[in-house]
Every structure is written in structure tokens, then in C-alpha cells.
C-alpha positions as CSV (number, residue, x, y, z in Angstrom):
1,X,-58.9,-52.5,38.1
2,X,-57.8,-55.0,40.3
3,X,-54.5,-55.7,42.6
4,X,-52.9,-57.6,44.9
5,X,-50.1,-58.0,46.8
6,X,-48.0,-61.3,46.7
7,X,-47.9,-63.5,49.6
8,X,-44.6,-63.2,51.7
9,X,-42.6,-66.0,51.9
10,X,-39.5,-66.7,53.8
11,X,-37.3,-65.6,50.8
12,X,-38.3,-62.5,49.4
13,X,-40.9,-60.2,50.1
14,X,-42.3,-59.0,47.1
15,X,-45.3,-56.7,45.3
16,X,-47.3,-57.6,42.8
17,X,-50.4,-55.4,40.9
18,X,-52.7,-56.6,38.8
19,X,-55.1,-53.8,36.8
20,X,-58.0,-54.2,33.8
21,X,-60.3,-52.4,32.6
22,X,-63.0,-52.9,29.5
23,X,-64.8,-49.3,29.0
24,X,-68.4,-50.2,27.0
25,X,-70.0,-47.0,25.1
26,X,-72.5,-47.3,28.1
27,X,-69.7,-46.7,30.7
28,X,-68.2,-43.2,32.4
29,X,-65.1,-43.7,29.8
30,X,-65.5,-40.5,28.3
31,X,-61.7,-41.0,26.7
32,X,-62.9,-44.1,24.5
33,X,-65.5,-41.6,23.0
34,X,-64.2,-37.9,21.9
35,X,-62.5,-37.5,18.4
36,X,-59.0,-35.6,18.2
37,X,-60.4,-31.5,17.6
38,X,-59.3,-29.4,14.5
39,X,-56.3,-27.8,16.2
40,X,-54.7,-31.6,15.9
41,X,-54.4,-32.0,20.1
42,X,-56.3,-35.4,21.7
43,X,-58.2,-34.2,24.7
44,X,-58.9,-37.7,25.2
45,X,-57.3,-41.5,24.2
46,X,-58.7,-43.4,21.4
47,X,-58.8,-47.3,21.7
48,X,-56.8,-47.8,18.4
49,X,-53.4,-46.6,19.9
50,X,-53.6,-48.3,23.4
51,X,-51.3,-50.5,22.3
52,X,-48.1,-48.8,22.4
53,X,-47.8,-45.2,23.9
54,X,-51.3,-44.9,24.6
55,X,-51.5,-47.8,27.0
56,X,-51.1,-45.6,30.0
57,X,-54.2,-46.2,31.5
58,X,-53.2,-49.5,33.2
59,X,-50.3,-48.5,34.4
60,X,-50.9,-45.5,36.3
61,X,-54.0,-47.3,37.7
62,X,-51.2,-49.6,39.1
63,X,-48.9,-47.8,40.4
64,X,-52.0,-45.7,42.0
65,X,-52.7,-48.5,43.9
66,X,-50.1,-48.6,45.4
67,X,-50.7,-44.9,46.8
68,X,-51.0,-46.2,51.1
69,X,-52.7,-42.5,51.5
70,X,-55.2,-40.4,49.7
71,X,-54.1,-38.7,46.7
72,X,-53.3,-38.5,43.0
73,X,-50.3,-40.4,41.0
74,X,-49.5,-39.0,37.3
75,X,-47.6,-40.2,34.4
76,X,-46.2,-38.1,32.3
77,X,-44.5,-38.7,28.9
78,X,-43.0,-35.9,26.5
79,X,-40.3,-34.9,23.5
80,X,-40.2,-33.5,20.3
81,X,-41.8,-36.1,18.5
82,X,-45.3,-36.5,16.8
83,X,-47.1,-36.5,20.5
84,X,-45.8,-34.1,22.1
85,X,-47.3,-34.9,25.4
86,X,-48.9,-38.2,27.0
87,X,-50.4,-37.4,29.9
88,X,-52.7,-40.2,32.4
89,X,-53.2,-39.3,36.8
90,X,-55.4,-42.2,38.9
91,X,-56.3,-40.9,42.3
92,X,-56.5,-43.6,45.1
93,X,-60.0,-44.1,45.0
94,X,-59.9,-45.3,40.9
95,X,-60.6,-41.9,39.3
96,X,-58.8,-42.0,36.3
97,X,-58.1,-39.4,33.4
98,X,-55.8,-38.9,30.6
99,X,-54.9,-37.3,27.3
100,X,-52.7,-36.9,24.6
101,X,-51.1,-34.3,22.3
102,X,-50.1,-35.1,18.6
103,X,-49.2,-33.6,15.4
104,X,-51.5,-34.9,12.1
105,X,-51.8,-39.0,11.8
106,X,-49.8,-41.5,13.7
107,X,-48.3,-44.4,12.8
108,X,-50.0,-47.1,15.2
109,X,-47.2,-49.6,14.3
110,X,-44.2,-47.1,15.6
111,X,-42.7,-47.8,19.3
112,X,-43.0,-44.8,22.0
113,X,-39.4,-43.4,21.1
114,X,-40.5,-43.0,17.8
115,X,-43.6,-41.4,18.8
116,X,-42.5,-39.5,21.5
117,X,-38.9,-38.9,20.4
118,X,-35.8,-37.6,22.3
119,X,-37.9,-36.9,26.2
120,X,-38.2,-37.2,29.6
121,X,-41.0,-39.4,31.5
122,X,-41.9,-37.8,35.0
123,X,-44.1,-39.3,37.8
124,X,-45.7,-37.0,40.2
125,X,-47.2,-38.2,43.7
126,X,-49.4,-35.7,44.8
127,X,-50.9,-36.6,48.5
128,X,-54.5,-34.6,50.0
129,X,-51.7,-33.6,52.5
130,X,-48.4,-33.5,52.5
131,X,-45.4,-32.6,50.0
132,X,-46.0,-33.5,46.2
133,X,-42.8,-36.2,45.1
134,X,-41.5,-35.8,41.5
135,X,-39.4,-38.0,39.7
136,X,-37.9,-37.2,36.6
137,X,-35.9,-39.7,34.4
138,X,-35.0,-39.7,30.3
139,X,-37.6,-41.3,28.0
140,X,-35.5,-44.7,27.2
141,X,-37.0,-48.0,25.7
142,X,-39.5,-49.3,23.0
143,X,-42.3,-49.9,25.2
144,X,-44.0,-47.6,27.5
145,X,-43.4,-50.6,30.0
146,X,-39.8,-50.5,29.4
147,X,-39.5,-46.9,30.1
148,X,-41.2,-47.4,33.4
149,X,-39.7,-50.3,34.2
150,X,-36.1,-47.9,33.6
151,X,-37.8,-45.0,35.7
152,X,-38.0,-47.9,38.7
153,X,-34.3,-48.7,37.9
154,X,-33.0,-45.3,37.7
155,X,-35.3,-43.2,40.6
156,X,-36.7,-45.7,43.2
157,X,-34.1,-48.3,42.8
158,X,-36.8,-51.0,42.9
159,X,-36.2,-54.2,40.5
160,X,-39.7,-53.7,39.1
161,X,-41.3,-55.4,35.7
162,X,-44.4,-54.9,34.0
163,X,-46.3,-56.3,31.9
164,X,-49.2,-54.3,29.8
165,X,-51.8,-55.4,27.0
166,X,-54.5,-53.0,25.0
167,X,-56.1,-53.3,22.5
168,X,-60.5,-53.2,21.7
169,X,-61.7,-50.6,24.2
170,X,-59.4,-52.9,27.0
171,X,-56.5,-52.1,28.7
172,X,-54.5,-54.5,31.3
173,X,-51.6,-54.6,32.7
174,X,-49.5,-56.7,35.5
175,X,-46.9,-55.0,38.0
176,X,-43.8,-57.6,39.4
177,X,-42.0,-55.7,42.6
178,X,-39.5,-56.3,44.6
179,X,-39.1,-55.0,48.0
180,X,-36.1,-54.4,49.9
181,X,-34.7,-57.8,51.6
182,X,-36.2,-58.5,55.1
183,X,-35.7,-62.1,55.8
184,X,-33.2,-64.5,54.4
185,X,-30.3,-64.1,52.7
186,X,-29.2,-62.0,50.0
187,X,-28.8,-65.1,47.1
188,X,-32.0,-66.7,48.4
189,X,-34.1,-63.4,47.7
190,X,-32.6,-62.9,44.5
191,X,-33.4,-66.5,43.5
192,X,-36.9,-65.9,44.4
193,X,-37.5,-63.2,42.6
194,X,-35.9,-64.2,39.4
195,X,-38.1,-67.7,40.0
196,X,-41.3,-65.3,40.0
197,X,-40.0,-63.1,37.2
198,X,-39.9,-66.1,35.3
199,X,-43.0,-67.6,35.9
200,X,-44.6,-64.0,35.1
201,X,-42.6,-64.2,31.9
202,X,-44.8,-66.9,30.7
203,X,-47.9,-64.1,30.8
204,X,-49.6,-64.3,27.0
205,X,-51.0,-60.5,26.1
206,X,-54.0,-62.3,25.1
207,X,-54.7,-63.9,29.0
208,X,-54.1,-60.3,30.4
209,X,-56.2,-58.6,28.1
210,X,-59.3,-61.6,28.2
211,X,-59.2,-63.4,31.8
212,X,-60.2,-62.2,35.0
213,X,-57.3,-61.4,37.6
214,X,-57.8,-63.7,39.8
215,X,-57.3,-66.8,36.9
216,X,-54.0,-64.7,35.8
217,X,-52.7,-64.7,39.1
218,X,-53.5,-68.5,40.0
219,X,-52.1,-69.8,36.9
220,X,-48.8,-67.9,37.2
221,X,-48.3,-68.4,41.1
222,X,-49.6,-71.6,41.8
223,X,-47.5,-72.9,43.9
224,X,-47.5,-69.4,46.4
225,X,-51.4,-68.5,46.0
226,X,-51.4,-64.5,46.0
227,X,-53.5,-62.8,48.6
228,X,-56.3,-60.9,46.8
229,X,-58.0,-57.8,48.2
230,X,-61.0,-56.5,47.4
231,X,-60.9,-55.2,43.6
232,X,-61.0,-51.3,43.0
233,X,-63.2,-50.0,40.4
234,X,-61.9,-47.8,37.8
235,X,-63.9,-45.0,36.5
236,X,-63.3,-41.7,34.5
237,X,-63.2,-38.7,37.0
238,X,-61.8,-35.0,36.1
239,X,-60.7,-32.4,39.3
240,X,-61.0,-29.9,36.8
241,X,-63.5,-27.0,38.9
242,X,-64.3,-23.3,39.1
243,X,-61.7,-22.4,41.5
244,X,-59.0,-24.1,39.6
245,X,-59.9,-22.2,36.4
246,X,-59.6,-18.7,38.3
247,X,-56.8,-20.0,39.4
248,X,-55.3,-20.7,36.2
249,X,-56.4,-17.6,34.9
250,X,-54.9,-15.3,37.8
251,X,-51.3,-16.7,36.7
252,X,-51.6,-15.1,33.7
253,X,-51.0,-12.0,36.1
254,X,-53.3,-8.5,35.8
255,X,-51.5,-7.1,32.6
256,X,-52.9,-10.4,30.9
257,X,-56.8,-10.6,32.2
258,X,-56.3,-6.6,31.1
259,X,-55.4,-6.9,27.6
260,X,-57.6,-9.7,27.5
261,X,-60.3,-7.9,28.8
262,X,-59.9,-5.1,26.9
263,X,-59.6,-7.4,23.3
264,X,-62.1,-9.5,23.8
265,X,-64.2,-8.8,26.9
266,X,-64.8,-12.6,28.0
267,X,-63.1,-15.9,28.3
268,X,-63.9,-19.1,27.9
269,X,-61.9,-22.3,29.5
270,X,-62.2,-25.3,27.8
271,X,-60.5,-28.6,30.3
272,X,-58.8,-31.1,27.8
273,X,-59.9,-33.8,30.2
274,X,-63.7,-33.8,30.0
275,X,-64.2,-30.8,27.7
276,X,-66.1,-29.3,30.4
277,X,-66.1,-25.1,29.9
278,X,-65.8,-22.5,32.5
279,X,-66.9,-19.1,31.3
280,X,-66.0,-15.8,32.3
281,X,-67.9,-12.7,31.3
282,X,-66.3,-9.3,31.7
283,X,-67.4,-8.6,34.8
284,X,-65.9,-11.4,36.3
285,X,-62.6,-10.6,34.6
286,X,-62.5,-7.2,36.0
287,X,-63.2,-8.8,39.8
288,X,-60.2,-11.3,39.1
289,X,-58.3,-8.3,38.1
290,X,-59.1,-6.6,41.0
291,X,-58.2,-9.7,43.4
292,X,-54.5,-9.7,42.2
């Protein structure tokens, strides 16, 4: 993944991203490998539906870099249509991981409303340390771009665009910012950016997707060179640990881990990120019931 943040000029000060990436079977991109399991739920995000509501790779690798401390950025889509939950969280060093939720075959062809249905899109910013941020806005728009693009509108009150290709194992996308007014006046800003929306406007899918980021961005902002800083690798990476699965078992509470002690006598955790399993034998049951 790559970005960069667009030279300030005496007009406008504005943000722009730029992020690939082009998992090979010989990469760490477990998610363009693992089928869809019998009970119907994606653990993982197959190639063929990047192109609409599955293109959430690039985008939360974007807005991720943006992150100026360490931490994690989610995206999170959901409704009561046939996937139920679209899920994708970059940390700030490039660790990247999502999944999806569905119900039987989907139609590739069909927009994210249609996929998704009647929802809610939520972005979580969850710093090392520090408070987590939330922000929670209705799923509206055809495109997963247009939804985030309304989430901007709607909870940061940014002007933001975005721009996002998939397709082949690849997934790209550009980010277009705009920062509050510094210098200038008020109709001089807004000229400039509406001059650089344009000009990002003339973006082909096909350029994002097949040239490297540093052509894209020369041949859309000639005439104000962007600054480029040193690219950041993407690569899968899953949190998922011991601890956290104790964790997530002590929440079921002791009358839980009881019955499920008693019933079966083990458990196993299966994470739906990297299908990693954490398992717990009835001795270590009875020591989480004891710790609660």
C-alpha cells in the first residue's frame, strides 16, 4: 500500500492517499485463499467479489494510514441482507485482516445496498493508548465508496472522495481530502479543491488497479507534484491470541463455562480471521470458572 499527502499550496490544504495491493498465492494473503465453510459464513474474502462490497481492503488500508499514532482502524458494514456482516481492521503498521458473512450464493453483479440491505456502516479507531472513537452512520449509497464517502459527510464533516478498483487477486483505491481552510480565502479553497476533484475524476479503474502509485499520482497532479513518503507494505496479520480467547470465553459468565463443561467437557475456538484454534480441555475450563 502506498500514500501520500498532497503538497500544500497557498489555496487549500488538502490530503490525499493512495493504497494497492496484488496478493500472489506465494504471499501472507491468507484471505485470497480459504473457501466459504459449510455453515455458509466467509471467514475470509475471495477475489471474485472485491469489486463491489468486498473491496474493503483498500480502503481501510487508507484511512489506516492516516492513523498519526499506533493502533488499529476498522470498517465495519452490516443489515439484513444476504451478507450480513463485512468486516476489514488495518493497524498502522500495514497489518491487515478481514471477513465476511453471507447467506448461500451472491450475486457479484448486485450493489452493496443490495447486498447488505437496510444497515449501518461503523468505523472504529482503536489507539495502543488512549480512548477507542466510534462513528456510526446509516448504510446509504451503491458503492462501498459512496457509503464512505457519506460516513465523511455525515460524522467528520470532511469533503472527502474516493476512488476504489478490485478485481484479479488486486485491490486499489485513491483517497481525495480536504482539510479545514488555513490560508486563503474561503472561494479560493473551494476552487482548489473542486480543480483537484476534477482532475482525480479523470482516474480510469484500470490505471488504479495496473500502475504504480507514483505514475497515478504524477499524471493526475502534474502541475502540484505530490510529496511521496516512503510506501507501507501491506500484509495479512491476525491479533487473535490465547488471552483474548479466555477472554472471550469468561464473558460467557460461570453459569455458561458450567453447563458447557458439564455437556461437553472441552472447547474449541476457531478465529474467523486466520482459522487459527485455541483449545481448552476441561481442566482449563474449570480454572476459568474458578477465576470469575
Amino acid at each position: 500500500g502506498r500514500g501520500c499527502e498532497h503538497r500544500r499550496s497557498q489555496v487549500a490544504d488538502t490530503a490525499l492517499g493512495l493504497g494497492e495491493g496484488g496478493p500472489k498465492q506465494s504471499d501472507q494473503w491468507q484471505d485470497d485463499k480459504v473457501e466459504f465453510d459449510r455453515r455458509g459464513r466467509a471467514h475470509v474474502l475471495q477475489p471474485r467479489y472485491d469489486t463491489k462490497a468486498y473491496g474493503s481492503r483498500s480502503p481501510v488500508a487508507l484511512l489506516a494510514g492516516t492513523l498519526k499514532f499506533s493502533g488499529r482502524l476498522s470498517l465495519q458494514a452490516q443489515g439484513r441482507g444476504p451478507v450480513s456482516l463485512l468486516l476489514a481492521e488495518c493497524t498502522h503498521d500495514g497489518q491487515l485482516r478481514a471477513l465476511a458473512r453471507h447467506d448461500g450464493e451472491l450475486d457479484t453483479a448486485a450493489n452493496i445496498g443490495a447486498l447488505i440491505g437496510d444497515g449501518t456502516m461503523v468505523i472504529t479507531i482503536t489507539p495502543d493508548q488512549g480512548r477507542q472513537y466510534q462513528g456510526i452512520v446509516p448504510l446509504e449509497g451503491d458503492t462501498l465508496a459512496q457509503c464512505l464517502e457519506g460516513y465523511f459527510q455525515q460524522s467528520e464533516q470532511l469533503p472527502t472522495r474516493l476512488w476504489l478498483a478490485a478485481g484479479n487477486g488486486r485491490a486499489a483505491g485513491l483517497m481525495l481530502q480536504r482539510l479545514p481552510d488555513q490560508v486563503a480565502s474561503g472561494d479560493e479553497n473551494r476552487n482548489q479543491w473542486e480543480h483537484l476533484e476534477a482532475l482525480a475524476g479523470t482516474l480510469k479503474m484500470e490505471e488504479l488497479l495496473d500502475l504504480p502509485a507514483e505514475t497515478v499520482l504524477r499524471r493526475l497532479f502534474h502541475e502540484t507534484p505530490p510529496r511521496l513518503p516512503e510506501a507501507q507494505p501491506l500484509r495479512f496479520g491476525c491479533t487473535c491470541s490465547r488471552e483474548r480467547t479466555e477472554n472471550a470465553l469468561l464473558s460467557l459468565g460461570a453459569d455458561e463455562l458450567k453447563t458447557l463443561l458439564d455437556e461437553d467437557g472441552e472447547a474449541t475456538l476457531t478465529c474467523d480471521f486466520c482459522l487459527s484454534q485455541q483449545h481448552f480441555d476441561a481442566v482449563d475450563l474449570a480454572e476459568l470458572i474458578r477465576r470469575l
